[in-house]
C-alpha positions in Angstrom: -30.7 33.2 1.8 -27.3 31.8 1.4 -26.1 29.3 4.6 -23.0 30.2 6.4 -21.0 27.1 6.7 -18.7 27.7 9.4 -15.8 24.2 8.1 -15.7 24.9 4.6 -12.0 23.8 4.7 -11.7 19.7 5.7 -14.5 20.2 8.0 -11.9 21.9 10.4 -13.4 24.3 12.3 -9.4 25.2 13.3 -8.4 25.5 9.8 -11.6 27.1 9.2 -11.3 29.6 12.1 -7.5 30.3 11.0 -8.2 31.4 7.2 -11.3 33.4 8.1 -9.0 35.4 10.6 -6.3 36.3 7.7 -7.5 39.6 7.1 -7.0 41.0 10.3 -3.4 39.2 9.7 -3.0 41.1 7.3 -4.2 44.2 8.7 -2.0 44.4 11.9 1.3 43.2 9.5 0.5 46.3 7.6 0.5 48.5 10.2 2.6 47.2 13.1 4.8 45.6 10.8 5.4 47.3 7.5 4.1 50.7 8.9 1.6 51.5 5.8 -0.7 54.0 6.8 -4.1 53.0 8.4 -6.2 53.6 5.3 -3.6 51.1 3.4 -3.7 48.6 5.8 -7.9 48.9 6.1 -8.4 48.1 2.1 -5.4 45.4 2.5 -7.4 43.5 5.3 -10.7 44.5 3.2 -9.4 43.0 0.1 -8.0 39.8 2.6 -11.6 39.6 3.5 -13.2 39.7 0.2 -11.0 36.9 -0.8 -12.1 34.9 2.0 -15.6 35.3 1.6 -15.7 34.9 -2.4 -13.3 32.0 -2.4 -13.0 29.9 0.8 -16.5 30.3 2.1 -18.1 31.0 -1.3 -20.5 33.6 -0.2 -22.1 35.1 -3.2 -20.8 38.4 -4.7 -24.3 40.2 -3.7 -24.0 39.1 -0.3 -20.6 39.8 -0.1 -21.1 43.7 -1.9 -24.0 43.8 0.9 -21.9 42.7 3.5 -19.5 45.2 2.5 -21.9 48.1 2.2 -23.1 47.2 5.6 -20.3 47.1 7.4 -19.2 50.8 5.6 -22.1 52.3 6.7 -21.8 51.2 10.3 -18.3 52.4 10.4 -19.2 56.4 9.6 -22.6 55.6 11.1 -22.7 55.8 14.8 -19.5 54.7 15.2 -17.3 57.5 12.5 -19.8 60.3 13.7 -19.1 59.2 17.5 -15.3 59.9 17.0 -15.6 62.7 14.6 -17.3 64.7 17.5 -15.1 63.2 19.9 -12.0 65.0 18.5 -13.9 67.9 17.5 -14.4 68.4 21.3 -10.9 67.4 22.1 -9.3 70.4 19.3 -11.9 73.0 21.2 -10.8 72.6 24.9 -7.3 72.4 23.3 -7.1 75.7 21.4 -9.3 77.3 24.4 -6.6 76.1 26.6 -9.0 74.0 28.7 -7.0 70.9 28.1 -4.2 71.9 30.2 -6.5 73.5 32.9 -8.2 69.8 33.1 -4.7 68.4 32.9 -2.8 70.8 35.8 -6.6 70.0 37.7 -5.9 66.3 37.6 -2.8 66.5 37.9 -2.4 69.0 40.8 -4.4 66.2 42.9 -1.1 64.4 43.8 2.2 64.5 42.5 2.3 60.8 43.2 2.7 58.4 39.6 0.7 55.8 40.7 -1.9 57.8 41.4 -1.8 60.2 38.3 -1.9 57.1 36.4 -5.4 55.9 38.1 -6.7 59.0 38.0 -6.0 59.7 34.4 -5.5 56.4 32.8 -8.1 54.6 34.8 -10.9 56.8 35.9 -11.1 59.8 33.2 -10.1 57.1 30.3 -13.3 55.1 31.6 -15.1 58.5 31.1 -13.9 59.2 27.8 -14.5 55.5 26.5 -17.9 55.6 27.9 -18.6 59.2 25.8 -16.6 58.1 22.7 -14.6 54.7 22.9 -12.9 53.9 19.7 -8.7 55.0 20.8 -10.3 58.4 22.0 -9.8 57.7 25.5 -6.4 56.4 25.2 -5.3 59.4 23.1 -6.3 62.3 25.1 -5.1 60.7 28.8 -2.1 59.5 27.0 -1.6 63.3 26.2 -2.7 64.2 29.9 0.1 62.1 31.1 2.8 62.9 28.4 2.1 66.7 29.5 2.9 65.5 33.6 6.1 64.2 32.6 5.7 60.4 31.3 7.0 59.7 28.3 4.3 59.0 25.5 5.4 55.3 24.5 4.7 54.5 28.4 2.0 56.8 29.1 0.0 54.7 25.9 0.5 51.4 27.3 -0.5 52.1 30.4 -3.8 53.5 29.1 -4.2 50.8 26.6 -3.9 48.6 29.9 -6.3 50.6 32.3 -8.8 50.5 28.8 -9.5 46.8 29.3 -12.6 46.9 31.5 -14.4 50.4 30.2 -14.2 49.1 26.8 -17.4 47.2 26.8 -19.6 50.0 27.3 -17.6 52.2 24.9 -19.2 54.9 23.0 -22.5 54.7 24.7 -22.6 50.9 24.8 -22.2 50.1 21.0 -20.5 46.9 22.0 -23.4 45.8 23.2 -25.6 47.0 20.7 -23.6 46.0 17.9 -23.6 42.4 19.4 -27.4 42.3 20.4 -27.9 43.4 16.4 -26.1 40.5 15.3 -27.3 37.6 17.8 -30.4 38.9 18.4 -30.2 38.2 22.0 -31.9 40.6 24.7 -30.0 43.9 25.0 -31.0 44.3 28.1 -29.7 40.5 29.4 -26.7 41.1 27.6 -25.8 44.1 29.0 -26.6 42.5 32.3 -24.0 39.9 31.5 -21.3 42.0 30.2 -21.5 44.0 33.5 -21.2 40.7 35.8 -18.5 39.6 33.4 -16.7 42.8 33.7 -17.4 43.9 37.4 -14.9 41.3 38.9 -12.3 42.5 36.3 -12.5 46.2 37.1 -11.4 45.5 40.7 -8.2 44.2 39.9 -7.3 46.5 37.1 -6.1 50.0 39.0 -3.7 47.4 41.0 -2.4 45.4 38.4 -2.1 48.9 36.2 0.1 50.4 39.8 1.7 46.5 39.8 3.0 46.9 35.9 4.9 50.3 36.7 6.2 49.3 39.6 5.7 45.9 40.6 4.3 45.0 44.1 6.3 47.1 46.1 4.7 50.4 44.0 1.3 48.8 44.7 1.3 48.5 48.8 2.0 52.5 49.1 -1.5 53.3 47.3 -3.4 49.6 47.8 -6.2 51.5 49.4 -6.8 54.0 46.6 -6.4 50.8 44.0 -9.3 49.3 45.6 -11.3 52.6 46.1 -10.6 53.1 42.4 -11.4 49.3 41.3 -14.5 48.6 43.6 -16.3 52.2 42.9 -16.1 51.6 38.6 -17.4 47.8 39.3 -19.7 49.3 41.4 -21.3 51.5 38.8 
């Protein structure tokens, strides 16, 4: 079995730490940066990685093909068959014309931002990352709240923001699985953990997601509804 040795440069675990990060470097340069589409920027940071490996930590090229192997079939296996059926779902209540019935449903609730934005952002994104995780969630309520009227740039970040505390127990808790798998600590402790970690989080987040569009003075209209919001996800 070959022994990971976390300092192979200098005995720096900094240095160390810094090199072995490259490849995602590399991977958000080639996409937020130089705009390469996402399946150039995946072999760019695989090909980062490789090097890495091979060179700087000198894992051998079986472990490293194994490694690779691995890590392919994990991404169509659960996690590429997850989102495949996630969007599959998303197209059908599209062309049915369900979307916008569950869009005007929501959306009919109040006419109120702040609360569209919890509602949709919040509480249905923390559905939909629980179900599929992986950008779904933030795709489809993005499009919920481009359809009431905000525009998509700000609709996304404010789901990418309300998708802080749902995203541990995204796609049917694969977060947890996938990090049980590679300690081999308790599933069942860690996901203990993850929820005490997270509970205290979830509170604050429908505020601070009301306090970011409109700063404090947007958050003391709905305060009661940011707390009903926050305290019922923790909760749960």
């Amino acid at each position: 079995m070959w022994p990971h040795n976390y300092t192979p440069l200098a005995d720096s675990l900094a240095l160390s730490s810094l090199v072995a990060a490259l490849p995602i470097f590399v991977l958000l340069v080639m996409i937020g940066i130089l705009r390469k589409p996402a399946w150039m920027a995946a072999l760019s940071g695989l090909s980062g990685a490789l090097i890495v490996a091979l060179f700087v930590y000198q894992m051998p090229a079986g472990t490293v093909a194994s490694a690779v192997t691995y890590g392919a079939c994990f991404g169509l296996f659960p996690i590429g068959w997850i989102v495949y059926w996630a969007i599959v779902l998303y197209r059908i209540t599209v062309e049915t014309g369900n979307f916008e019935i569950i869009k005007d449903s929501i959306g009919g609730l109040t006419e109120d931002r702040r609360l569209q934005a919890m509602l949709i952002a919040f509480a249905l994104g923390a559905f939909i990352e629980g179900a599929a995780g992986f950008g779904t969630p933030v795709a489809v309520a993005a499009a919920m709240l481009t359809g009431l009227g905000f525009s998509p740039f700000y609709a996304a970040a404010i789901c990418l923001l309300a998708n802080t505390a749902p995203v541990a127990f995204g796609s049917i808790g694969i977060p947890v699985v996938t990090l049980a798998g590679i300690t081999g600590l308790p599933m069942n402790e860690l996901s203990a953990w993850v929820g005490r970690i997270c509970a205290p989080v979830s509170v604050f987040v429908p505020a601070y997601l009301v306090m970011v569009m409109g700063g404090f003075r947007a958050l003391k209209g709905v305060i009661p509804a940011a707390a009903l919001c926050g305290v019922a996800f923790a909760g749960t």
